[in-house]
VOKOLLUM-866953 format. One record per residue (C-alpha): x, y, z; residue in one letter. Coordinates in steps of 0.001 Angstrom, whole numbers, plus 500000, padded with zeros to 6 digits. Example, Ala and Ser with C-alpha at 12.3 -4.5 7.8 and 13.67 -1.06 7.14 Angstrom:
<nodes>
512300495500507800A/513670498940507140S/
</nodes>
This chain:
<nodes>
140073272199571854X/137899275338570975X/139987278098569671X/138466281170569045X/137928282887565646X/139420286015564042X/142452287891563292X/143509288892566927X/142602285082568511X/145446283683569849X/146216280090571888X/149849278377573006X/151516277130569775X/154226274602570659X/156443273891568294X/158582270327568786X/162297270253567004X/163839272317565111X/163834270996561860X/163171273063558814X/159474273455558569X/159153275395561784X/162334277387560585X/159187278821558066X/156980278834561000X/159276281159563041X/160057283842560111X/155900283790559786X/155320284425563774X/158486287332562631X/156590288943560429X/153141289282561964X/151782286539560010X/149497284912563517X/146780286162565364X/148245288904567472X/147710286822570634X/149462283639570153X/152267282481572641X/154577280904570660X/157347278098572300X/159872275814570522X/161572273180572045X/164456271845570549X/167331269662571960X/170321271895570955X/170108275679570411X/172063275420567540X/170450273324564537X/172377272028561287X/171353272369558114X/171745268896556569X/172215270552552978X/175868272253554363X/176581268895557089X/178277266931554267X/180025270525553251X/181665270904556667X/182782266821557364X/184361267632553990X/186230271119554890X/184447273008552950X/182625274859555327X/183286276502559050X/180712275201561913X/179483278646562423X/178384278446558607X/176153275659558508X/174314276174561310X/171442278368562927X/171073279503566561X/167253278882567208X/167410280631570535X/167756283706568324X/165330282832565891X/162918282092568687X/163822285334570069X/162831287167567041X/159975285637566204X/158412286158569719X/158519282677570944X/159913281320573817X/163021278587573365X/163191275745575287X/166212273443575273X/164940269859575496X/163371266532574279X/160045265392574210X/159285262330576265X/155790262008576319X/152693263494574044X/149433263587577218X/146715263417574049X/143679264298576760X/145349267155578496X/147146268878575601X/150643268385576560X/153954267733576280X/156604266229578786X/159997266902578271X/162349264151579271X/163378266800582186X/160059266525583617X/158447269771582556X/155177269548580753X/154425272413578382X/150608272668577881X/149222273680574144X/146216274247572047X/148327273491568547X/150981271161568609X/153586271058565906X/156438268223565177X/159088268830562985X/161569266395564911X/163206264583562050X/163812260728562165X/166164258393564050X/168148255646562302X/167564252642561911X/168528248743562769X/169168250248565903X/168760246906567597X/171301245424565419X/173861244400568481X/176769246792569330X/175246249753566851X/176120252131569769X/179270251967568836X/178764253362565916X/178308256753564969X/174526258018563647X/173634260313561316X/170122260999562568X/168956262855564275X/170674266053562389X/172467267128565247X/174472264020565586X/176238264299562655X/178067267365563861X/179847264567565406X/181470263012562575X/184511264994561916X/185936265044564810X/184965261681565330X/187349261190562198X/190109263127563472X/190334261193566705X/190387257854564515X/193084259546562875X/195316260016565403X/194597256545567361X/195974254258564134X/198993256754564627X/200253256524560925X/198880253374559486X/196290252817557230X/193103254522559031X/189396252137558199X/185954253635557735X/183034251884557629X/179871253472556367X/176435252041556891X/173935253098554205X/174198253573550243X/171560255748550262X/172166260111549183X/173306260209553052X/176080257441553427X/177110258272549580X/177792262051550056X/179210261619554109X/181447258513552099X/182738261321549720X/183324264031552379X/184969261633554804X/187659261003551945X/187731264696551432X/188718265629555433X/190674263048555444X/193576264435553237X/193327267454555198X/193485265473558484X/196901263002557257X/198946262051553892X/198346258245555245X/196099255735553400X/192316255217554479X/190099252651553662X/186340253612553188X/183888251334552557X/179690251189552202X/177900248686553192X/173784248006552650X/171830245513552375X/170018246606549615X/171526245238546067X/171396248922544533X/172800252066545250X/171422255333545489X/167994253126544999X/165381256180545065X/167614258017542528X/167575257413538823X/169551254343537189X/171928257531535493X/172772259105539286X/173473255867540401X/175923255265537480X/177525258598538225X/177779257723541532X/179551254598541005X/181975256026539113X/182684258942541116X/183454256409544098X/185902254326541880X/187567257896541117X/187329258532544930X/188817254938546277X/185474254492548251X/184474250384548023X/181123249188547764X/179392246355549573X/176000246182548625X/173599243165548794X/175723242919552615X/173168243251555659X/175670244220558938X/174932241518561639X/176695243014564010X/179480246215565311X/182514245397567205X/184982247058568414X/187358247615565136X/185305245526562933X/181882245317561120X/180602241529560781X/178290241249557688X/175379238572557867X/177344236108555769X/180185236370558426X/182735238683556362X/184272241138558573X/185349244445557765X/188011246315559677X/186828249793561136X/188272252255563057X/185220254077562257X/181668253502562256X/179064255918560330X/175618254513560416X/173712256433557910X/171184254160557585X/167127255118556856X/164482256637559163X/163104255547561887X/159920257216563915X/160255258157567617X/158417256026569568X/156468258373571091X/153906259151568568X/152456255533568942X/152941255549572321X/150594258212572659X/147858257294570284X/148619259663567503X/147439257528564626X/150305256703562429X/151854254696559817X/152919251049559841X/156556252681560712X/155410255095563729X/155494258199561795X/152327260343562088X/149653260450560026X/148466263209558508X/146176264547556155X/147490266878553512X/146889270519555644X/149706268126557590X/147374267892560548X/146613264224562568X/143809262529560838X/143155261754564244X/144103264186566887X/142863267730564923X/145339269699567440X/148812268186565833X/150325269023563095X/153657267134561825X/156083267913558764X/159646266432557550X/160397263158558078X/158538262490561335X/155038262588559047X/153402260489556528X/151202261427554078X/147608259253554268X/147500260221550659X/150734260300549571X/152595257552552276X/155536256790549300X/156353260489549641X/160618259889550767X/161905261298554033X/163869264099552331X/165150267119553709X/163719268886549965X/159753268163551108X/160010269681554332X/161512272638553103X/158627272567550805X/155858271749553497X/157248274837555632X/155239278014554222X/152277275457554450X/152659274563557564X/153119277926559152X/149805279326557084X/147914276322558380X/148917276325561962X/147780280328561663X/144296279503560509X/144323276883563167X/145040279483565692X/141992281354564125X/139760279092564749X/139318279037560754X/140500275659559360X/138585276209556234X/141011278501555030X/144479275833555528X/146040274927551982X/146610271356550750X/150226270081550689X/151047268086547230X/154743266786546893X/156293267533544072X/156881264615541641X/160435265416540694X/163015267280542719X/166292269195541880X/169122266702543908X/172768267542544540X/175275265426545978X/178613266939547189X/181222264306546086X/183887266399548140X/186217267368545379X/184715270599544366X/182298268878542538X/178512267633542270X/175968265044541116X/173165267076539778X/170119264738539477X/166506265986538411X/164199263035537172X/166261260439534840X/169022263746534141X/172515263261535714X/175410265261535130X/178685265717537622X/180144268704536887X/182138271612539294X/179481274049538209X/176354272047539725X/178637272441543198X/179006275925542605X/175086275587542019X/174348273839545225X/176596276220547506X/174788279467546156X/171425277743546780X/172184276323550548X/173765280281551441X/171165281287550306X/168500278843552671X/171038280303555680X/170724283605554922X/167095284006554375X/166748282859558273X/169594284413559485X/168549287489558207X/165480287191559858X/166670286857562882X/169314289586563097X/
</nodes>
């Protein structure tokens, strides 16, 4: 790949998911911020995205569909680019291309992934079953998934099962409860299960203790130290051969890389993810760039898969993939993540855990907090776009 130099170069900039560093990338191709000859294409599985800051919001009730999330179609439209609805199957590293799994191959001189992550112990057996909480767009699925639980128990007490006691499974545990009194004045049962002894276990000892206690006020049980073994229909079977009764099934479980980065020969982590260098280009493929949760860091690889760092990595991204274009990599920034991060967690009752380093306080103010901050993330893009 030789691109050529200056501020009028352009080349095919393909842009892979729709996750929130390319929403960056899109308001920079906007505003004039690429060479003036770049041809621009995202491809993205749904047209509409969801912002996983608002996702808990709406399971909850707080929020509308329409408010949480964006129409990249239109975004795409405004920025110049061309939208393509579809999924990567296949990365051809020699030919500079990407196959969709419809068959179409979209050629590129800069490649960018911002695909998120899948779940994982996906091979745990019957996990289809259940419903997942990666990639983003599934978990549009949840509430209704609830309300048709609802209204199969037909009155009795209604179980829920969720997989994960990490910020995910914690806040869609909370927000379940939440929809369900909306949804019926009968009982439900929720319950988390992870294998892992501690909850919350990349937040400080004081969020988890919040935490806790906000689920005891909540009625939400806790299994932790409980790997699942296997999901049936109605029940979850933990490894020591408990079962737990569920008419529901979130798995919010961690990340897990698509397979088609190794398949390829991107180089990548011990986990699949690509890895990059910190401009968040391949340290070994210099046309593809990756940011969110489908990178790693060589430098920083302990860096979490957090929605907060790709929202961070997205003015980055879009100056380096410019310079790229420009045939003047010289000029791309380095990517640091921050060490400590503002974290709130919507416990679904109008309030918040508001977590920065070893501080913890949940309080109805730190909600009101984290809604003015995630309208304000919509609004900057939908602005953009209209």
């Amino acid at each position: 790949m030789i691109l050529p130099r200056g501020p009028d170069a352009g080349g095919r900039l393909l842009l892979v998911g729709g996750g929130h560093a390319h929403l960056f990338v899109l308001e920079g191709l906007g505003r004039g911020r690429f060479p003036a000859g770049v041809q621009a294409t995202l491809v993205a599985p749904e047209r509409l995205h969801p912002y996983s800051g608002m996702v808990p919001g709406l399971i909850g009730g707080r929020y509308r569909p329409e408010e949480v999330v964006f129409d990249l179609e239109t975004l795409a439209r405004w920025a110049g680019a061309r939208f393509v609805q579809g999924s990567a199957a296949g990365i051809d590293l020699t030919a500079e291309a990407i196959e969709l799994e419809s068959g179409e191959r979209l050629p590129y001189d800069i490649v960018s992934f911002a695909v998120g992550a899948g779940p994982s112990g996906t091979s745990i057996p019957g996990v289809g079953a259940a419903v997942p909480v990666k990639p983003i767009e599934r978990t549009l699925k949840v509430g209704p998934e609830l309300a048709r639980a609802v209204e199969q128990v037909r009155g009795r007490q209604v179980e829920i099962v969720v997989v994960g006691g990490g910020a995910a499974g914690v806040e869609i545990a909370f927000n379940l409860r939440a929809r369900h009194r909306l949804l019926s004045s009968a009982p439900a049962r929720i319950t988390i299960v992870d294998g892992h002894p501690h909850l919350l276990r990349d937040r400080s000892a004081a969020t988890a203790k919040l935490a806790r206690r906000a689920l005891n006020e909540s009625a939400i049980g806790l299994r932790l130290g409980s790997e699942v073994a296997e999901v049936r229909d109605g029940a979850v079977r933990l490894a020591g051969g408990d079962e737990l009764p569920a008419d529901l099934t979130i798995w919010a479980t961690g990340a897990s890389a698509p397979a088609l980065f190794s398949r390829a020969g991107l180089a990548t982590d011990g986990d699949g993810f690509v890895l990059v260098d910190q401009t968040l280009r391949s340290v070994s493929h210099p046309a593809v760039f990756a940011a969110g949760d489908a990178a790693t860091l060589k430098r920083y690889p302990d860096t979490p898969k957090a929605g907060v760092y790709a929202v961070r990595q997205g003015a980055l991204l879009c100056d380096n993939l410019a310079a790229a274009l420009r045939g003047t990599p010289g000029s791309s920034r380095a990517y640091r993540p921050q060490r400590r991060f503002l974290a709130l967690l919507n416990t679904g009752d109008g309030s918040a855990i508001l977590s920065y380093g070893p501080v913890a306080l949940w309080a109805r103010w730190a909600m009101v907090l984290k809604d003015r901050i995630d309208r304000r993330f919509m609004a900057r893009f939908r602005r953009a776009a209209e």
